[in-house]
OpenMM code with the backbone's topology and positions (N, CA, C; nanometers):
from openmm import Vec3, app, unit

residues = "UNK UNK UNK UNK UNK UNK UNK UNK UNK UNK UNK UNK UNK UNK UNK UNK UNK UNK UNK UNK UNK UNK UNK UNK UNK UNK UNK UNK UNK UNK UNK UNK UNK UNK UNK UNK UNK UNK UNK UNK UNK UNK UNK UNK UNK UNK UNK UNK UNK UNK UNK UNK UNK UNK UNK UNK UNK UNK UNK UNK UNK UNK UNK UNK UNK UNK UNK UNK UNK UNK UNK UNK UNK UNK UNK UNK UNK UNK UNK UNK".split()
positions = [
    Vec3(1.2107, 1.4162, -3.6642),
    Vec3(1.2054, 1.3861, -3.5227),
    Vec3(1.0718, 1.4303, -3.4628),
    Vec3(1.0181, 1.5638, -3.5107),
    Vec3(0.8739, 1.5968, -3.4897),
    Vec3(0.7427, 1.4854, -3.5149),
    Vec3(0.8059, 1.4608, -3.5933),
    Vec3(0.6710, 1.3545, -3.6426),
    Vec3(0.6654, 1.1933, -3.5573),
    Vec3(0.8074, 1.1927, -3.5515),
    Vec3(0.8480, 1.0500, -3.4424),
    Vec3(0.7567, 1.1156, -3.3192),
    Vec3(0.8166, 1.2157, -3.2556),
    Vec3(0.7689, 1.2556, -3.1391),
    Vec3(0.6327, 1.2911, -3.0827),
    Vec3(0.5318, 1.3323, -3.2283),
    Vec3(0.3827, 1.3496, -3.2394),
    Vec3(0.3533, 1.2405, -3.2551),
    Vec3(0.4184, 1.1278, -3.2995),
    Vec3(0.3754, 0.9726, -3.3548),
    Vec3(0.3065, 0.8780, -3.1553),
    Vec3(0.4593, 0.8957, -3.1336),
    Vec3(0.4520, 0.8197, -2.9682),
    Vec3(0.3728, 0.8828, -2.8838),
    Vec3(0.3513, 1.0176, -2.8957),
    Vec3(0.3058, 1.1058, -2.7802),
    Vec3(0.1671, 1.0205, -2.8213),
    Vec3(0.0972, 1.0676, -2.9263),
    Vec3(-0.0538, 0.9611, -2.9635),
    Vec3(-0.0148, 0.8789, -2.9045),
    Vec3(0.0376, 0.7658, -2.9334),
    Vec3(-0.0289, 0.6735, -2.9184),
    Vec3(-0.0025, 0.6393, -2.7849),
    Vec3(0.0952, 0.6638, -2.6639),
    Vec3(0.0931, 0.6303, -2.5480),
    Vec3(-0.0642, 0.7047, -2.4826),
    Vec3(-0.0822, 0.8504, -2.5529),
    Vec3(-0.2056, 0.8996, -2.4892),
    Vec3(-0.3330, 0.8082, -2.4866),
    Vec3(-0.3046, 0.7220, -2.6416),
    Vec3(-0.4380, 0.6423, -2.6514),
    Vec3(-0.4285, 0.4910, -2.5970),
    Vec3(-0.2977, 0.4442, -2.5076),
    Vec3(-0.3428, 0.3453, -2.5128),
    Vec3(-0.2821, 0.2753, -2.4109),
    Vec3(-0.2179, 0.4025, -2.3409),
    Vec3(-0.1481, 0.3829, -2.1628),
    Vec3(-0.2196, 0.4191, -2.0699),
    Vec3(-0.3032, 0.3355, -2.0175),
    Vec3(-0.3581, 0.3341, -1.9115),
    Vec3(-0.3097, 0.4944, -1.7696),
    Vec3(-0.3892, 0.5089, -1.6724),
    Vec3(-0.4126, 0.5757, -1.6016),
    Vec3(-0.3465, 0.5009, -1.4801),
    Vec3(-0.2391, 0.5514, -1.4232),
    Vec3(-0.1293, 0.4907, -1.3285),
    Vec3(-0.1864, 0.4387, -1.2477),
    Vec3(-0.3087, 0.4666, -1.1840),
    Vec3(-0.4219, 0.4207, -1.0596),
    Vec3(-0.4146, 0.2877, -1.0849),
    Vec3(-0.4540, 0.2777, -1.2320),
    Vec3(-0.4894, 0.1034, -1.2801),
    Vec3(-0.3551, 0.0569, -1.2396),
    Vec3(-0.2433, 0.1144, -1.2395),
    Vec3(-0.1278, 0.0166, -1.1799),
    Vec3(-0.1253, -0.0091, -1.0633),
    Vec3(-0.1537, 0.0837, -0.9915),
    Vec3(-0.1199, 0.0454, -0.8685),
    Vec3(-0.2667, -0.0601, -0.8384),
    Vec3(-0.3477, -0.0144, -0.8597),
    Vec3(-0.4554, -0.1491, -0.8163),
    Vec3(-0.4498, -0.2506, -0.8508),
    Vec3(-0.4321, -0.2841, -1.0005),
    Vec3(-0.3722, -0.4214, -1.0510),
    Vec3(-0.2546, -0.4962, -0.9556),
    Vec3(-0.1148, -0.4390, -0.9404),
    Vec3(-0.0149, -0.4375, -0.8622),
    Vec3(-0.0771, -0.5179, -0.7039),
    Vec3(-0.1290, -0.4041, -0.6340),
    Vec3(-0.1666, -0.4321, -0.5145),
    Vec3(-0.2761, -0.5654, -0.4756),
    Vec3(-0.3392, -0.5616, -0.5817),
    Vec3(-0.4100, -0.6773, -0.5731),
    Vec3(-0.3699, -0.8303, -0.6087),
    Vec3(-0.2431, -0.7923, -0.7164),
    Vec3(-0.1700, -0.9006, -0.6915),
    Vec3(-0.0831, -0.9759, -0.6148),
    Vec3(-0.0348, -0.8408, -0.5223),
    Vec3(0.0703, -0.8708, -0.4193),
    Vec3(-0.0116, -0.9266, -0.3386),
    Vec3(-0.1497, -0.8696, -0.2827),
    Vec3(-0.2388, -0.8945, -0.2297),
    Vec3(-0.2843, -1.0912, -0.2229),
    Vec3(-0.3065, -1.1389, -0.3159),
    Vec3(-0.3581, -1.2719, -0.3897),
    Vec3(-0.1795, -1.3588, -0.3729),
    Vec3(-0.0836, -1.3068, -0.3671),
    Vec3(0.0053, -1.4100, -0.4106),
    Vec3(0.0529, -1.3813, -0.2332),
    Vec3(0.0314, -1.2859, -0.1611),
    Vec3(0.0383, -1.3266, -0.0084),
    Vec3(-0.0548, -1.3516, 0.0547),
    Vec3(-0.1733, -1.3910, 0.0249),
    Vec3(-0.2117, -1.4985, 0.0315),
    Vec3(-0.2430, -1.6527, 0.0349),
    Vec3(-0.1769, -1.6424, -0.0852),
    Vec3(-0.1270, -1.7867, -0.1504),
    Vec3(-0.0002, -1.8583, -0.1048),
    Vec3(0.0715, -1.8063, -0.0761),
    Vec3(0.2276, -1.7949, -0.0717),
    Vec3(0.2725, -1.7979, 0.1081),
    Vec3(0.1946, -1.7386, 0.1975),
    Vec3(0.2604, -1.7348, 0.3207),
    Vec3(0.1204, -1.7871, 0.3875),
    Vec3(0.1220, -1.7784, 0.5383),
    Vec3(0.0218, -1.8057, 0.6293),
    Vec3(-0.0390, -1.7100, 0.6450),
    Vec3(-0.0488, -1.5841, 0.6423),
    Vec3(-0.0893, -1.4617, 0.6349),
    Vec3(-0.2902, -1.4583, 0.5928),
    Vec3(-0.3644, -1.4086, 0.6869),
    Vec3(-0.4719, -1.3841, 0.6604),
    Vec3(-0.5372, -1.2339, 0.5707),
    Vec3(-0.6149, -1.2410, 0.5248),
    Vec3(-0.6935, -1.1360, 0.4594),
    Vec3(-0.6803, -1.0044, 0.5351),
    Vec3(-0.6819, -1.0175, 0.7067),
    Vec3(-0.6651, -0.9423, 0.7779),
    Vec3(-0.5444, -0.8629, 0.8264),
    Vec3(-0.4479, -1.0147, 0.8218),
    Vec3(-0.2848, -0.9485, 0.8021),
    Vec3(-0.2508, -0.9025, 0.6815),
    Vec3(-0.2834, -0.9433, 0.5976),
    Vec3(-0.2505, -0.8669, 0.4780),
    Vec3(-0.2945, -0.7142, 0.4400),
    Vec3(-0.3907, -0.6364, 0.5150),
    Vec3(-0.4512, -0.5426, 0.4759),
    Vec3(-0.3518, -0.4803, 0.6104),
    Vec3(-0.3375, -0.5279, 0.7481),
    Vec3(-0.2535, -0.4621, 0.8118),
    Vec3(-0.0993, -0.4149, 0.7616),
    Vec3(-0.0115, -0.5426, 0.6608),
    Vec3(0.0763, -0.5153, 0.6797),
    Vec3(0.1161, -0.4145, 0.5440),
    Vec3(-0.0087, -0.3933, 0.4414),
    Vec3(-0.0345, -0.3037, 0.3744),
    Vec3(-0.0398, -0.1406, 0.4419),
    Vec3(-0.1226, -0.1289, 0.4861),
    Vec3(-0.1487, 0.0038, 0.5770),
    Vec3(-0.0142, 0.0168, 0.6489),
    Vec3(0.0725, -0.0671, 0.7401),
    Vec3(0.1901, -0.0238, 0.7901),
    Vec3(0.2549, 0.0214, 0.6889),
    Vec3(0.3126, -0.0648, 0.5889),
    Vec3(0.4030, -0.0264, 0.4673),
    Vec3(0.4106, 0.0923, 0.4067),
    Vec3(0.2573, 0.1292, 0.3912),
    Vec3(0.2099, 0.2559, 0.3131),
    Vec3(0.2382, 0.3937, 0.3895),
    Vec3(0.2086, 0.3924, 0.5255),
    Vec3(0.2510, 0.5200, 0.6041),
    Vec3(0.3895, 0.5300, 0.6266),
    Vec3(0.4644, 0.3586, 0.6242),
    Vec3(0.6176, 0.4142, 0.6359),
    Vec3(0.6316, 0.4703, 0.5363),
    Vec3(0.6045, 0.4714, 0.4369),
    Vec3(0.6574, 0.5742, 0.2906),
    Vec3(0.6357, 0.6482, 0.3326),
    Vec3(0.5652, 0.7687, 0.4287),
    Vec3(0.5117, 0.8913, 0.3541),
    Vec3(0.6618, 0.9730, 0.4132),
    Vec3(0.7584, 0.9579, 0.4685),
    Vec3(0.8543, 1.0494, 0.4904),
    Vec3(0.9141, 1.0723, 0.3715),
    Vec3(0.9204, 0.9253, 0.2930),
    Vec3(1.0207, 0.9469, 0.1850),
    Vec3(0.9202, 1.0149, 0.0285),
    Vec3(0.7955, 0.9824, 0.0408),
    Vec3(0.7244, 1.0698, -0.0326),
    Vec3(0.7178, 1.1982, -0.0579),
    Vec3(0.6975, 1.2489, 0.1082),
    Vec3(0.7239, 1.4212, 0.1187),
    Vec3(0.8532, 1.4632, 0.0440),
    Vec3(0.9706, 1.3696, 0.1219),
    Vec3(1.0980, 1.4352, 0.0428),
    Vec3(1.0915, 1.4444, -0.1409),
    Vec3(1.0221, 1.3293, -0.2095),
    Vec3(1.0842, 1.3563, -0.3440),
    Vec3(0.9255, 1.4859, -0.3677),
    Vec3(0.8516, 1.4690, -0.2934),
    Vec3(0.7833, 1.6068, -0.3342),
    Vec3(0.8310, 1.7064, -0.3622),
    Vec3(0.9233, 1.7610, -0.1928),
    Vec3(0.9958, 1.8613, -0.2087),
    Vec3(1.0640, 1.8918, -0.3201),
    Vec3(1.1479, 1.7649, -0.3414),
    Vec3(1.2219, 1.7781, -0.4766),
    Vec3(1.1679, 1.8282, -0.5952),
    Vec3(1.0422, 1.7506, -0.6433),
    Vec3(1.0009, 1.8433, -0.7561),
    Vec3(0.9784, 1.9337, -0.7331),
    Vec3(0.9046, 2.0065, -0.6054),
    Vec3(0.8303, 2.1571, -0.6184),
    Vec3(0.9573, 2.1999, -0.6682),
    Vec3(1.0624, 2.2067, -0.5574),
    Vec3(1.2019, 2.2885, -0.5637),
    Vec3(1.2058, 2.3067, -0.6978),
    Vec3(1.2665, 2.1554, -0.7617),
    Vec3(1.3377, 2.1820, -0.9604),
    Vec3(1.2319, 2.2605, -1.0088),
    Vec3(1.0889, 2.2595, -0.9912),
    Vec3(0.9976, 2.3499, -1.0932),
    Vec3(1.0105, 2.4648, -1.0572),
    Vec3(1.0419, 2.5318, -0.9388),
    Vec3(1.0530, 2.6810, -0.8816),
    Vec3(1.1843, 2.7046, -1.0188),
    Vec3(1.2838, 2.6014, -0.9379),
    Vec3(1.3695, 2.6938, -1.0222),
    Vec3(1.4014, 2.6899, -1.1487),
    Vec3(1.2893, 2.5924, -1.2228),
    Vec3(1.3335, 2.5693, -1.3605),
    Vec3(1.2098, 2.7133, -1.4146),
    Vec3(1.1273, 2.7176, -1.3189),
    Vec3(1.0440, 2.8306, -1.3809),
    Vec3(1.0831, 2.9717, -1.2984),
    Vec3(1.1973, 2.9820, -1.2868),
    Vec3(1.2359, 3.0978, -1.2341),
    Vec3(1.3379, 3.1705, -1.3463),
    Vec3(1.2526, 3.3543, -1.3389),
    Vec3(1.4046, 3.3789, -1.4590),
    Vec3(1.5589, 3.3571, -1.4893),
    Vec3(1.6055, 3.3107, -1.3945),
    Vec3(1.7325, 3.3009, -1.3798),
    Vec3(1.7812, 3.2094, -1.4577),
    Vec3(1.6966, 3.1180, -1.4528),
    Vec3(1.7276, 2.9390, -1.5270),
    Vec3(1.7059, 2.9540, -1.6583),
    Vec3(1.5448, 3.0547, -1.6714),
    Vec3(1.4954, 3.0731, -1.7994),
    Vec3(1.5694, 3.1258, -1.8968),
] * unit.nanometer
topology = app.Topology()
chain = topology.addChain("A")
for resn in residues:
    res = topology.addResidue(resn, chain)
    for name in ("N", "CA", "C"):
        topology.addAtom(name, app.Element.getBySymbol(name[0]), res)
């Protein structure tokens, strides 16, 4: 199972991209196909981007919280 597990860990290290590239790939496609797809200008599209993006940040903070929390207490002696 060690060797399975040293096997995948390589090779996702060597050959899975850096999450950034997702989201830019992603966004630029959503970007290009609402374009294509609705009446929507270059200009609305970058607005209704920027709205979208700040409505997340409530629900961002929360799963933050969440991890700090589980790592406190997964690195706390009690758990340990």
């Amino acid at each position: 199972m060690k060797v399975l597990t040293r096997w995948s860990n390589t090779l996702m290290e060597r050959y899975l991209p850096d999450p950034y590239i997702f989201v830019a790939i992603l966004t630029l496609v959503v970007f290009l196909l609402g374009l294509g797809l609705t009446d929507s200008g270059p200009l609305d599209m970058v607005t209704y981007w920027g709205d979208g993006f700040w409505g997340l940040l409530a629900f961002t903070m929360q799963m933050v919280i969440v991890l700090v929390a589980g790592h406190v207490l997964a690195s706390s002696p009690v758990f340990k």
